[in-house]
TORMAR-773222 format. One record per residue (C-alpha): x, y, z; residue number from 0; residue in one letter. Coordinates in steps of 0.2 Angstrom, whole numbers. Example, Ala and Ser with C-alpha at 12.3 -4.5 7.8 and 13.67 -1.06 7.14 Angstrom:
<pts>
PT    east   north      up   num   residuo
PT      62     -22      39     0         A
PT      68      -5      36     1         S
</pts>
This chain:
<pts>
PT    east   north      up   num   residuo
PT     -54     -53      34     0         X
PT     -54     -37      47     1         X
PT     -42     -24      42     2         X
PT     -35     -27      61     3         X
PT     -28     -44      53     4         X
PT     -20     -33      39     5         X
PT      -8     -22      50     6         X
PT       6     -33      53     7         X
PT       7     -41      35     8         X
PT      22     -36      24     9         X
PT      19     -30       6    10         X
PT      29     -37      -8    11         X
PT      35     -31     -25    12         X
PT      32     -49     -35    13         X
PT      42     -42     -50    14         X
PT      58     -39     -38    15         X
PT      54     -47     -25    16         X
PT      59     -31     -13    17         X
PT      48     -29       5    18         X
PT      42     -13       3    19         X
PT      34      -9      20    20         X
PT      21     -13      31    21         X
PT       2     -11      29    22         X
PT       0      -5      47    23         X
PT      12      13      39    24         X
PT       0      16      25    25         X
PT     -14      26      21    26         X
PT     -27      21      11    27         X
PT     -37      30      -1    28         X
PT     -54      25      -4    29         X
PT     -67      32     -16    30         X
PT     -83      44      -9    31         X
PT     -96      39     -20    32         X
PT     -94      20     -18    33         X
PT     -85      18      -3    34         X
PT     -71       5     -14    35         X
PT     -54       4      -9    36         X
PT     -44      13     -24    37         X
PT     -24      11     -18    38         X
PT     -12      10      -3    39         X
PT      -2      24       1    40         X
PT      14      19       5    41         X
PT      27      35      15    42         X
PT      41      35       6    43         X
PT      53      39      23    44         X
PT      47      35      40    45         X
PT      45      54      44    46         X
PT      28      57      36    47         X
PT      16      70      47    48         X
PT       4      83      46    49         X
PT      10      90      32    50         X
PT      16      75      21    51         X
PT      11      80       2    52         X
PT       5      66     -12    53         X
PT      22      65     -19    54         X
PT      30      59      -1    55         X
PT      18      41      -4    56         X
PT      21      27     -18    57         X
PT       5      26     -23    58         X
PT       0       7     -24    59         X
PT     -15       4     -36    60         X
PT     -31      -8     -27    61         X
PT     -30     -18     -45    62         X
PT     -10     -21     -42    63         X
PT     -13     -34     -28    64         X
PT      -9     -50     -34    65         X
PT     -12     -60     -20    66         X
PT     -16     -56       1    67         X
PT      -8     -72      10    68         X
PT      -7     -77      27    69         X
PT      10     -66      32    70         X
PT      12     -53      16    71         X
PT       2     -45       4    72         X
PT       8     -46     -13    73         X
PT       8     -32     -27    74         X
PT      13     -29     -43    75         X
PT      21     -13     -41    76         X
PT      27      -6     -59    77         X
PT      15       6     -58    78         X
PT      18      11     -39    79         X
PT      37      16     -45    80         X
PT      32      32     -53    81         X
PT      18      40     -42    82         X
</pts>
């Protein structure tokens, strides 16, 4: 799958079953040694810029995906609440 195919999907708490945003509005953060995909940075508000600070994201871990489906992407977001 090409991370073009990503953008448009919808990502989903599975524990609330709450849409929490969009793929194509988050940051990703990868690691530099290995080049792995470590979490999805999810704005908490739509007016994230240039100087938008950690605490502004909901930091979803990689190992929270539970499944990546045709039209959403879904997460098991208890430990994306508190970050």
């Amino acid at each position: 799958m090409l991370l073009g195919n990503l953008r448009n999907k919808v990502i989903i708490n599975v524990l609330t079953g709450e849409k929490i945003g969009y793929l194509r509005n988050c940051d990703l953060q990868i690691n530099d040694s290995d080049g792995r995909i470590e979490a999805i940075l999810m704005p908490k508000n739509k007016l994230v810029g240039l100087f938008t600070q950690q605490e502004d994201y909901i930091k979803i871990s990689w190992a929270d995906i539970v499944k990546i489906g045709p039209d959403s992407i879904l997460v098991n977001a208890v430990s994306a609440e508190g970050e």
